[in-house]
N, C-alpha and C positions, 0 to 999 in steps of 0.2 A: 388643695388639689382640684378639687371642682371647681374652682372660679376661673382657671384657665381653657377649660372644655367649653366655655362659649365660642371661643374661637371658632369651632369645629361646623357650625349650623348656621345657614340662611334662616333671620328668624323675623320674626315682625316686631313694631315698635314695644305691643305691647311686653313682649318676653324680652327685649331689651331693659326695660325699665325694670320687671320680674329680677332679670337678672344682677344688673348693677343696685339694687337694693337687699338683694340675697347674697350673692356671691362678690362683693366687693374686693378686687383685686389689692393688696396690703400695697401702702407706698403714697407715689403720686396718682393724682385724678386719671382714670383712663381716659386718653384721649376719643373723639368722637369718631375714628374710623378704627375704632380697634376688631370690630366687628366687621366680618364681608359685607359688600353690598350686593341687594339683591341682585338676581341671573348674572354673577362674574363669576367666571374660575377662578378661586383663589387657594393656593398652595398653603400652608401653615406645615413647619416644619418643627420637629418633636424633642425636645431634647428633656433627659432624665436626672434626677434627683436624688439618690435612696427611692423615697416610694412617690417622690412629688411627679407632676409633668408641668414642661411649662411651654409652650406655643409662641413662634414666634415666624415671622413672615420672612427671615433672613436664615441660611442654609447653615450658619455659624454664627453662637451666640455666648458672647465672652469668651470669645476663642475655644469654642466647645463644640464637634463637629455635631451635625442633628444626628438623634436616632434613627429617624423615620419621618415620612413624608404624605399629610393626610389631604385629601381632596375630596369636597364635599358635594357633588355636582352627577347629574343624571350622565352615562357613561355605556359605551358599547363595543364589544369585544365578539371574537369566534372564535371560537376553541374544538379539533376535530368539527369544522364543518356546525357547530354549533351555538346558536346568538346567547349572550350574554347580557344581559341590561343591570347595572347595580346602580344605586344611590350614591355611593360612596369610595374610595378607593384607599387603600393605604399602603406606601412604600414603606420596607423595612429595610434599615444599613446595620441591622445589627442582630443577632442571636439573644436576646432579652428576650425570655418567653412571658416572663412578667409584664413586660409593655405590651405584647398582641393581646394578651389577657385580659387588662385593663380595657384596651381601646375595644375589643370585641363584647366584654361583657356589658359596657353599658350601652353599644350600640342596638344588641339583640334585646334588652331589657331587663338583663339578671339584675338582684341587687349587691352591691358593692359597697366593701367597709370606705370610712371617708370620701364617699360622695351621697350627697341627701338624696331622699326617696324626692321630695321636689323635683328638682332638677331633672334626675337621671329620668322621672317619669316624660317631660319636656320632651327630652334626646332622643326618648323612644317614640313618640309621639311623632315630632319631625321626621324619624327617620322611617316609619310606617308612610306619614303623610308622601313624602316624597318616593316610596315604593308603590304606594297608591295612583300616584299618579303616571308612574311606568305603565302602569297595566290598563290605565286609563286609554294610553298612546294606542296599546297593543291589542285591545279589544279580544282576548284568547276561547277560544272554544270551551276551551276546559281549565278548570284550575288546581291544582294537585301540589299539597303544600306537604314537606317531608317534619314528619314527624321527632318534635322538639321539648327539650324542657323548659326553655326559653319561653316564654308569650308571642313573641315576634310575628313567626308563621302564620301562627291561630290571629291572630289580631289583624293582619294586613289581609287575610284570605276571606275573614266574616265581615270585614267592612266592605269590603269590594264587591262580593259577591249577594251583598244583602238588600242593593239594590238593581241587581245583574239577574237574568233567569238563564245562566250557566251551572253548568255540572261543578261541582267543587266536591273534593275528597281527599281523604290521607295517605301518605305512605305510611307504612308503621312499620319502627324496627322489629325484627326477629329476634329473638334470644337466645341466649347461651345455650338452652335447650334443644331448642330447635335447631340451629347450627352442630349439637354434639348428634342428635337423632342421623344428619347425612354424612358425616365426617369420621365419627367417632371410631369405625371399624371397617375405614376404606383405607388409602394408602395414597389417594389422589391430594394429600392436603399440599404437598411441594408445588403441583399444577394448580391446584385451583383457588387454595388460599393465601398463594405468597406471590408476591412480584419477580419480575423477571428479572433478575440481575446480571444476566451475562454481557450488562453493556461496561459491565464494573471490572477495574483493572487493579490486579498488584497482589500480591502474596495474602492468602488466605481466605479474600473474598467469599471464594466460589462452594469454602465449608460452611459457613454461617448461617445461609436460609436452610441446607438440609438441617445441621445441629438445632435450627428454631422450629423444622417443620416438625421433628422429635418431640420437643417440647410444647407443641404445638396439639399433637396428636394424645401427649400423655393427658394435658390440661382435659381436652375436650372426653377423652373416656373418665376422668373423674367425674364432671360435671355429669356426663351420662349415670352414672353408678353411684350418684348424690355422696359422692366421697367431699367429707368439709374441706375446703380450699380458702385456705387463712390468709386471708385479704379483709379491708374496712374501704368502704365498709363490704359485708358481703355478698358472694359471687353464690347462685344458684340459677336453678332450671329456667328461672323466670323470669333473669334479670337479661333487660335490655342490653342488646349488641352494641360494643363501642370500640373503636380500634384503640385509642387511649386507654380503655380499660385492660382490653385482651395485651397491652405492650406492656404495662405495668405488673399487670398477673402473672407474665411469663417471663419477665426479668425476674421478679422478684420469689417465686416459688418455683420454677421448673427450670430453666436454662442450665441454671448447675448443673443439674442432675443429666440434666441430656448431652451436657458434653461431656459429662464423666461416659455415658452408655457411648457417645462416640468415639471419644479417647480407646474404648477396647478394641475398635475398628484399626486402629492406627497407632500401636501403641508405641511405637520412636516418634509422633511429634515432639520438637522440643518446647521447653517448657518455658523459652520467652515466645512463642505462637500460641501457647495457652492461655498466657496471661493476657496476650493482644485478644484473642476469639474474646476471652472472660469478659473484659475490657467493654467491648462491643455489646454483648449481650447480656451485660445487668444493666446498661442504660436504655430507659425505652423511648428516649427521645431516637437512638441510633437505630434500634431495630424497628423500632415504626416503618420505617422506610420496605419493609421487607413485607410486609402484612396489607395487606389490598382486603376489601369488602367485598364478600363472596357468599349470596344470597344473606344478606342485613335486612332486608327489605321484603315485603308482604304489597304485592300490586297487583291488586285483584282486577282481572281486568275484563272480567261481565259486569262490575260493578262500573264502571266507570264509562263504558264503552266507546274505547280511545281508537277504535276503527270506523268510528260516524265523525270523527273529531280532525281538523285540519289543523289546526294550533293548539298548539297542548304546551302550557308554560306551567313549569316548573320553580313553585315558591320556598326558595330557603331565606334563612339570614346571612346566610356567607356562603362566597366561595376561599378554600385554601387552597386543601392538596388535592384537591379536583378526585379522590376516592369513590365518594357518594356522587359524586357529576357523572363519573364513568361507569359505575354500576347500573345506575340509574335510567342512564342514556341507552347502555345495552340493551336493558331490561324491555325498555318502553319500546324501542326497536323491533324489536321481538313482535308484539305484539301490534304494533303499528308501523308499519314499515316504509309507511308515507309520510307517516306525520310529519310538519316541521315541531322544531322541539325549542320552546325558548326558554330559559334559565331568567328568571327575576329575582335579585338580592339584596340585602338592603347593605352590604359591604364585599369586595374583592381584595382579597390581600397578594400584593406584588412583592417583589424582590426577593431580599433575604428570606432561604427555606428555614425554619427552624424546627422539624417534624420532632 
């Protein structure tokens, strides 16, 4: 698997030789442009394996259509009125959450079964460098990197600003705590923690976020009242906000329960709409979609003092479902209402949703 991820990076001679001495591709001699040449756009197109990847410069390869579609090249977008700069880009043609997994985790610098720490250090490395050099372009006021377990952030944010005499600080997530301390015994959670779906058509939509906002509300009064909530690993006061976590938590222990308490609301629904609702919501790929970030975030802002501040760029390693982009974007609004506000990342993921 890693011998085909060179593909992916503009590198220099010497990580070329690094590489075709390390990660030797099985077969015939790799040709000498199998590698991009430096400042060209070049597409490399993703096609899947069981758990291999393999890269290839043609859209269809042995009559196998690609997965996905990566591009490794400084890149600029706006989104609500707001600039985008990323490293990287990746089209997806397919629902494989294992594939954005792969290509996200060794972008940001996790470590990953079969791919060597070598390497994947390389990957991280390029892809800080050329995030580094975004911000080089952008010269920003202030630097404010959202809080990660990844290295990524921390790593592009202290190299930059270590020879820069700019403001640099963190977002930090809030906690399960902290989210149950304003939630837990109001009734605002359908408005303020779930998304809007009235743009959603067709028989039973429009029961789903109240039945989740239920189960939504039960979670967070446990968490309040340190009731154990049988999850791995586990969920308390402490633990860092995650929308992935809170969709799996409440598929997997509460949704039941809360469409049973709905069901006495309604009780001729028939029992093939139950099975559809059920359907919906023990998968948390499906009801993520429902759950928006509603105060996650800790943005202190006498600390930062982002009303002296005219550029204020915002360091993650990805953008997806644009969640933390809009939270965030609010937030800072709020509190600077002039600022212009730029997004720096070291990936963008396009196309296929797979929330």
């Amino acid at each position: 698997m890693p011998s085909f991820w060179c593909c992916l990076i503009n590198i220099d001679v010497k990580f070329k030789e690094f590489f075709l001495r390390e990660f030797r591709i099985p077969g015939s001699k790799p040709e000498r442009n199998i590698l991009p040449k430096e400042n060209l756009t070049s597409k490399w197109y993703i096609f899947t394996r069981e758990d291999t990847l393999h890269l290839d410069s043609s859209p269809c390869f042995n009559n196998q259509p690609a997965s996905g579609c990566l591009t490794f090249y400084d890149t600029f977008v706006r989104e609500t009125n707001i600039k985008i700069f990323s490293a990287a880009q990746l089209e997806l043609f397919t629902k494989n959450p294992k594939l954005k997994k792969s290509i996200l985790h060794i972008a940001r610098g996790k470590e990953m079964p079969n791919i060597s720490k070598p390497f994947a250090d390389k990957f991280r490395q390029e892809m800080e460098n050329k995030t580094i050099d975004i911000l080089s372009k952008i010269s920003p006021s202030v630097i404010i990197d959202v809080e990660s377990n990844a290295p990524f952030n921390k790593n592009v944010a202290l190299r930059y600003t270590e020879s820069k005499k700019i403001p640099y600080a963190s977002i930090s997530k809030n906690t399960f705590g902290g989210l149950a301390d304003i939630y837990a015994n109001k009734g605002s959670i359908l408005h303020d923690l779930m998304q809007d779906t009235e743009y959603k058509k067709g028989e039973g939509f429009k029961d789903i976020p109240i039945i989740l906002s239920v189960a939504y509300k039960n979670f967070l009064t446990d968490i309040q009242n340190d009731v154990k909530v049988e999850f791995n690993p586990p969920i308390t006061k402490d633990t860092k906000l995650s929308i992935d976590t809170l969709a799996a938590v409440l598929s997997k222990n509460y949704n039941t329960q809360a469409l049973e308490q709905y069901l006495k609301t309604k009780p001729r629904t028939p029992e093939d709409q139950k099975t559809k609702w059920l359907n919906v919501l023990q998968d948390p790929r499906s009801i993520k979609q429902y759950l928006k970030p509603s105060n996650f975030f800790n943005i202190d802002a006498n600390l930062l003092q982002l009303s002296d501040n005219n550029t204020i760029v915002i360091l993650d390693d990805n953008i997806n479902a644009y969640k933390t982009f809009t939270e965030i974007n609010q937030r800072i609004k709020k509190i600077a209402p002039r600022a212009d506000i730029i997004w720096v990342v070291g990936i963008r993921f396009l196309g296929v949703d797979i929330k």
